[in-house]
VMD Tcl script that draws the C-alpha trace (Angstrom):
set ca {
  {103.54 89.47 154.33}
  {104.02 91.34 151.38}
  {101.24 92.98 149.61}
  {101.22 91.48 146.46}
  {100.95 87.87 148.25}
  {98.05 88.98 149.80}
  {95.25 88.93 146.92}
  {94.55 87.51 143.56}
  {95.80 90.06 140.72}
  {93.86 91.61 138.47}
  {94.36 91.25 134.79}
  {93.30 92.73 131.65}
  {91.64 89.71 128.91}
  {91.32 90.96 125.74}
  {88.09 89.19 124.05}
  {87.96 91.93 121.06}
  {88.57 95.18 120.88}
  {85.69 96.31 122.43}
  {85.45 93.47 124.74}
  {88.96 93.47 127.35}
  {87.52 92.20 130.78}
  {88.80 92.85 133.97}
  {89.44 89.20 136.13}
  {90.70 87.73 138.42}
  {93.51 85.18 138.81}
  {96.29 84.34 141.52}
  {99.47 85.87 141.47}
  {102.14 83.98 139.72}
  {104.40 81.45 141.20}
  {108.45 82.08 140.38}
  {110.84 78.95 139.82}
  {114.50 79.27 140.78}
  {116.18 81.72 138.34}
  {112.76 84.00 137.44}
  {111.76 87.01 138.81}
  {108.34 88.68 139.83}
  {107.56 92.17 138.92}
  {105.02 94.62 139.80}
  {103.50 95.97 136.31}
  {104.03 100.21 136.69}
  {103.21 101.04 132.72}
  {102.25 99.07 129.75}
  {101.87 100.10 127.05}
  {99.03 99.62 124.19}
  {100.52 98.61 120.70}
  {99.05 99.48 117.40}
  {99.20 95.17 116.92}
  {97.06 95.15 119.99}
  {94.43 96.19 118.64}
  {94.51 94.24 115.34}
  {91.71 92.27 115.67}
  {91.71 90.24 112.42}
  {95.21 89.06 114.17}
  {94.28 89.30 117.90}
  {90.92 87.67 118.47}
  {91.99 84.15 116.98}
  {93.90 83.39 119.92}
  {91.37 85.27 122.08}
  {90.88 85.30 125.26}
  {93.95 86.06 126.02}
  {96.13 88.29 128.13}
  {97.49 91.28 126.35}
  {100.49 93.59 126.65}
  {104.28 93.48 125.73}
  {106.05 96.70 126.45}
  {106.30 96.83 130.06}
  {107.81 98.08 132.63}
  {107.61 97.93 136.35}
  {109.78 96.82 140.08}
  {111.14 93.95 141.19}
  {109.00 92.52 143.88}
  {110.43 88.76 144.59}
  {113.67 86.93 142.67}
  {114.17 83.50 142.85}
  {116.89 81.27 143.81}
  {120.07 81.08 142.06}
  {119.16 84.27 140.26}
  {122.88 85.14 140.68}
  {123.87 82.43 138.69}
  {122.70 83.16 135.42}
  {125.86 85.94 134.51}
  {127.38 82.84 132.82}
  {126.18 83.69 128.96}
  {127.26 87.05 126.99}
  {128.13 88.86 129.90}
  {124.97 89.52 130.99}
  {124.23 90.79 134.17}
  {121.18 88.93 135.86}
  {121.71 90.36 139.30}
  {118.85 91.69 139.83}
  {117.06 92.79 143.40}
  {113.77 93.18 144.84}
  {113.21 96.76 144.34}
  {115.14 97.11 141.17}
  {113.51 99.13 138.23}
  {113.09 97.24 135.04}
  {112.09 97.17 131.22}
  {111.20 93.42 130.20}
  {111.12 91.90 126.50}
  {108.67 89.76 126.45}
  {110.40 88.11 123.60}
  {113.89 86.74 123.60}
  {115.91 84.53 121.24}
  {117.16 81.46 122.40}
  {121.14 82.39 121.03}
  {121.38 78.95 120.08}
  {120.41 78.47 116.75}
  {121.60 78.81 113.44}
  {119.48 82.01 113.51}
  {121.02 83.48 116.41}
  {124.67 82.50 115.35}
  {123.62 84.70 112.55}
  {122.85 87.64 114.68}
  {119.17 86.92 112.88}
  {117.76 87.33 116.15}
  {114.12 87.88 114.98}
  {113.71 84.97 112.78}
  {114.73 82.76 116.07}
  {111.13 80.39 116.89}
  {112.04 81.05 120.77}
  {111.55 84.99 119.88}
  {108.17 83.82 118.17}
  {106.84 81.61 120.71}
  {107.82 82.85 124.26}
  {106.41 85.01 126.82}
  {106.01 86.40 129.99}
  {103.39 85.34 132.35}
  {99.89 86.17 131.87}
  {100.98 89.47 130.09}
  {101.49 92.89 130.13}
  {98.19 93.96 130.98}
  {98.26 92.51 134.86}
  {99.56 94.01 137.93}
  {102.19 91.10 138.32}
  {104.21 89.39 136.05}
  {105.97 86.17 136.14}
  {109.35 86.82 134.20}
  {110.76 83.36 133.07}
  {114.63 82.42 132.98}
  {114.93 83.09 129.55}
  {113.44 86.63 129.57}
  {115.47 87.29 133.05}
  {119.01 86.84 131.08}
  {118.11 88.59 127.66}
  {115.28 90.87 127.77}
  {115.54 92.30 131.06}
  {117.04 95.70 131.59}
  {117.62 97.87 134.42}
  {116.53 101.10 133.93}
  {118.23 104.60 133.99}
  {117.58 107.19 136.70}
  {116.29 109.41 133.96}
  {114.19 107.31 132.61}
  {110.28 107.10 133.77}
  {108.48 103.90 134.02}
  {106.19 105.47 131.19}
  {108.95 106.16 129.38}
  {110.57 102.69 129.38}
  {106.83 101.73 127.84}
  {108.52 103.30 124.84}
  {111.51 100.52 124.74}
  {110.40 98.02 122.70}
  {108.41 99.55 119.76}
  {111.23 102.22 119.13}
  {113.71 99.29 119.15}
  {111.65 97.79 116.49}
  {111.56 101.09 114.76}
  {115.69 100.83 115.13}
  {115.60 97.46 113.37}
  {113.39 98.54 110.70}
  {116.10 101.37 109.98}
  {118.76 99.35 110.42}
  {117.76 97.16 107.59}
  {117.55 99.86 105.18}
  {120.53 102.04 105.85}
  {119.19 105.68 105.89}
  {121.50 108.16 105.02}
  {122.08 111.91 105.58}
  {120.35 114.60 102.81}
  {118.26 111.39 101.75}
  {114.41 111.16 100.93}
  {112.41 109.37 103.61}
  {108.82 108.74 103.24}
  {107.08 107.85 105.47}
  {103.34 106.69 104.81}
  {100.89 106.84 108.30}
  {101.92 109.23 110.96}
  {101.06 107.16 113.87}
  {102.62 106.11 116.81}
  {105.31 104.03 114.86}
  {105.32 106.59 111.94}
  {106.54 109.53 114.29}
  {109.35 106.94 115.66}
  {110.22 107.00 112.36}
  {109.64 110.48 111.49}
  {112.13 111.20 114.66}
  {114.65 108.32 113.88}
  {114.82 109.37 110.35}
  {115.16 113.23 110.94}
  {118.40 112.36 113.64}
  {120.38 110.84 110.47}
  {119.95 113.90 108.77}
  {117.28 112.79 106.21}
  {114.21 114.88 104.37}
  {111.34 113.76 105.99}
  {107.87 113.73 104.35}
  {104.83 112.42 105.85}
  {101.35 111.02 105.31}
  {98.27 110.49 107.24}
  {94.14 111.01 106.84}
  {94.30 112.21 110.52}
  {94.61 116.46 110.70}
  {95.45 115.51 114.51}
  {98.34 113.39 113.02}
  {99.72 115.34 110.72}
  {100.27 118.28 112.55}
  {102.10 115.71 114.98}
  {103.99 114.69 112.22}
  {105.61 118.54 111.83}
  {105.54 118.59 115.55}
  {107.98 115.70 115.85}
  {110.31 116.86 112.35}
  {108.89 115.93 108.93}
  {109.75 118.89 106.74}
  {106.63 118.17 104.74}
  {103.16 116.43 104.85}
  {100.02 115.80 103.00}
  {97.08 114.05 103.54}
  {97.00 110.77 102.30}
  {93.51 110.41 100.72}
  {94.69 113.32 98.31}
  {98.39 112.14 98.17}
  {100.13 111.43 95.05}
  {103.68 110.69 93.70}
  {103.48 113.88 91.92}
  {102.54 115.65 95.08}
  {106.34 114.40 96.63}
  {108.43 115.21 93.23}
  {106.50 118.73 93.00}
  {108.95 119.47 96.93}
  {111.72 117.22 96.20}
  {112.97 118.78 92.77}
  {111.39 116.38 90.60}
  {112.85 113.20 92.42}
  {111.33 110.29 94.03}
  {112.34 108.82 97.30}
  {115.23 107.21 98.55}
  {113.58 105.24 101.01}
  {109.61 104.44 101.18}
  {108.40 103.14 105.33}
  {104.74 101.90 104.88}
  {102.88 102.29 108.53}
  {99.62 101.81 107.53}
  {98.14 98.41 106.21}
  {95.35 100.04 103.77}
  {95.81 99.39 100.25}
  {96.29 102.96 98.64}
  {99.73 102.86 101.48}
  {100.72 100.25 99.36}
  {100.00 101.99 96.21}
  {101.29 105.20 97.24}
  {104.37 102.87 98.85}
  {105.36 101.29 95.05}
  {104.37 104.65 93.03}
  {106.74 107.06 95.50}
  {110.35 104.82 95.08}
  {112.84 105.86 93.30}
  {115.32 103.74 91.45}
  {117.92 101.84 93.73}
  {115.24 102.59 96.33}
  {113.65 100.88 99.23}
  {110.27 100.06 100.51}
  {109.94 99.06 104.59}
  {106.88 97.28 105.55}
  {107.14 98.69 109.07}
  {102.61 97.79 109.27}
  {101.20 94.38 108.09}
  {99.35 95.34 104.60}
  {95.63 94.50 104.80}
  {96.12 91.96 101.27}
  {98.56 90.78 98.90}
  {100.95 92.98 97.31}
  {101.00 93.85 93.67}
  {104.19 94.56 92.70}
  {105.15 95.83 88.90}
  {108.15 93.27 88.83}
  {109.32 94.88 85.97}
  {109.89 97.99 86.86}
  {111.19 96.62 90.05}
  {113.89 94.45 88.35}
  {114.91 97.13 86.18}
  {115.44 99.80 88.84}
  {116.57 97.64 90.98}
  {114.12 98.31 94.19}
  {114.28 96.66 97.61}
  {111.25 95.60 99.70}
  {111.38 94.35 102.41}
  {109.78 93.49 105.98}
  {110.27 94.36 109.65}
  {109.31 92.11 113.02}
  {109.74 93.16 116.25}
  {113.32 93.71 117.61}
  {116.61 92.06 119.54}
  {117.93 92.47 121.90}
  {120.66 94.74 120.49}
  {117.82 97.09 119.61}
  {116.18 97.42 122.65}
  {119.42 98.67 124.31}
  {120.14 100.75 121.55}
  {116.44 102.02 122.17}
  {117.04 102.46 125.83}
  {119.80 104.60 125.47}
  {118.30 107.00 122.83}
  {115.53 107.79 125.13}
  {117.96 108.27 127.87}
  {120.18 110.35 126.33}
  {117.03 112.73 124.88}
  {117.92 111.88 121.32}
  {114.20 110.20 121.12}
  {111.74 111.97 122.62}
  {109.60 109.30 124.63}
  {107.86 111.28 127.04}
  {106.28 114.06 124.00}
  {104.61 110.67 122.23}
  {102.94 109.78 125.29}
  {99.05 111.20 125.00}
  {97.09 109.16 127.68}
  {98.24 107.43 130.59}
  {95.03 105.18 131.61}
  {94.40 103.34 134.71}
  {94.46 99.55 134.44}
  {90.60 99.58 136.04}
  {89.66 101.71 132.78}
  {91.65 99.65 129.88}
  {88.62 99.27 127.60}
  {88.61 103.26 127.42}
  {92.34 102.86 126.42}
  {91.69 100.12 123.80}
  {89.13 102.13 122.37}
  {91.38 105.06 122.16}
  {94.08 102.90 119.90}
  {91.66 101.46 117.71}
  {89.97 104.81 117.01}
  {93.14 106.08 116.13}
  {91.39 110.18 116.23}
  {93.28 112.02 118.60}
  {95.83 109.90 120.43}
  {99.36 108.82 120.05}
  {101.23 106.39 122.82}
  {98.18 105.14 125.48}
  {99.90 103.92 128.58}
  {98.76 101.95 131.06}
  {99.10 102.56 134.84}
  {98.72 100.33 137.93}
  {95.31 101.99 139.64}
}
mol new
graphics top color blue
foreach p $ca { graphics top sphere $p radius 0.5 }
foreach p [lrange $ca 0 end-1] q [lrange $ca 1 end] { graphics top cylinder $p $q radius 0.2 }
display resetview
């Protein structure tokens, strides 16, 4: 019998942020066309650990950028290369990065190629989560969100997937562009995706955090310039950018003054990226905003489209996944890990690891 048949699995619940409890519950049936996989990293996402957001729906099972090995497929697996060319043949054994959100590619959204603002991207899942040492990967996830993955490419790695694919979309929607201005407000985990993304396309970087830690990841990973954000100013970024503002503005921090700083730093024809969920309303001086003509807009997760295009940048070096990861944590020992994202002190990318 195989091993994973042989015990309940343990899962991670998250309750709050300082309450994720370790339980019990069986492993995971398949139905004909789903596979099973073995959880080897998952990683901890800065929305994780939102807990204004998170502990409404508490408790619940955690974690959506995983990977990990086939252990069982079911029936007529084979059958499912019918749609987009996909290829669903998958094998026990078979090393894997799974969305745990997928559009449906039938709606008017999808026809669009407005793959995020599908409701099957909103609503569905994988089963009980990331955080668990198997996974129940329905059909839908199987045909569009499952990936094998490169030789090259660790299992912690692949933990990297889908939160630089959402960084991709976020870029993709507004158009960066070589010798432009990027600025790029909180130099977090999805700030120095940015920083890195931005930097490839030939842009100025400058960055922002309150974190000294941060920051000097920030120059680490390519931003020609940074300042602390509780002293920053727009006159701060025209007094190294020859008097001009930026091109484009990426907010990845939800406190106010990133919002502030966000509106003040733009320069005309600009752009403002709500990469982070703002902690209020937005004020925005329509005025000015009319007259200059400035875009703002909003980013949610990624499609499918993206987390290829993700894949392959980590494979081929041009992101540097592995250099982002600071902890890799033991499922046993997730609190510590949860902790260590919420802190947000001296960490980047916290991974977790079967024990």
């Amino acid at each position: 019998m195989q091993e994973w048949k042989r015990y309940k699995l343990k899962v991670a619940v998250y309750y709050s942020n300082d309450d994720v409890r370790l339980e019990e519950r069986p492993v995971p049936r398949i139905n004909d066309g789903e596979i099973l996989v073995k959880m080897m990293a998952s990683g901890i996402c800065g929305t994780d650990v939102m807990q204004w957001y998170r502990q409404k729906k508490a408790p619940r099972v955690l974690g959506h950028e995983m990977a990990g090995e086939i252990v069982e497929v079911g029936k007529d697996l084979n059958n499912l290369n019918s749609l987009n060319g996909l290829n669903c043949s998958f094998k026990v054994g078979d090393r894997v990065f799974v969305s745990h959100h997928v559009p449906c590619y039938n709606c008017r959204y999808c026809a669009n190629g407005d793959y995020t603002a599908c409701e099957a991207l909103h609503t569905g899942n994988y089963e009980p989560g990331g955080f668990s040492e198997y996974i129940r990967i329905p059909v839908e996830n199987v045909k569009y969100g499952t990936l094998l993955l490169p030789d090259n490419v660790s299992y912690e790695e692949a933990a990297m997937i889908e939160p630089l694919a959402c960084v991709v979309l976020g870029q993709n929607r507004i158009g960066i562009k070589k010798d432009q201005t990027v600025l790029v407000i909180g130099s977090g985990m999805s700030g120095l995706m940015h920083i890195q993304m931005a930097k490839s396309k030939g842009a100025k970087v400058i960055a922002t955090d309150i974190n000294k830690y941060r920051l000097d990841k920030a120059l680490e990973f390519g931003a020609d310039y940074v300042f602390n954000a509780n002293e920053y100013s727009a006159e701060n970024l025209k007094e190294i950018n020859t008097g001009n503002l930026a091109e484009h503005v990426i907010v990845c921090a939800g406190a106010k003054k990133a919002v502030d700083d966000a509106v003040s730093s733009v320069d005309r024809k600009g752009k403002i990226l709500f990469f982070a969920v703002p902690e209020g309303d937005i004020n925005i001086p329509s005025t000015r905003f009319w007259r200059d003509e400035i875009t703002v807009t909003f980013s949610y997760g990624a499609g499918p489209d993206d987390l290829k295009a993700a894949m392959e940048m980590i494979r081929s070096g041009a992101i540097n996944a592995k250099k982002m990861i600071s902890h890799t944590i033991p499922l046993s020992d997730i609190q510590k890990g949860f902790k260590l994202v919420s802190e947000a002190k001296d960490s980047l990318k916290v991974v977790i690891i079967p024990d």
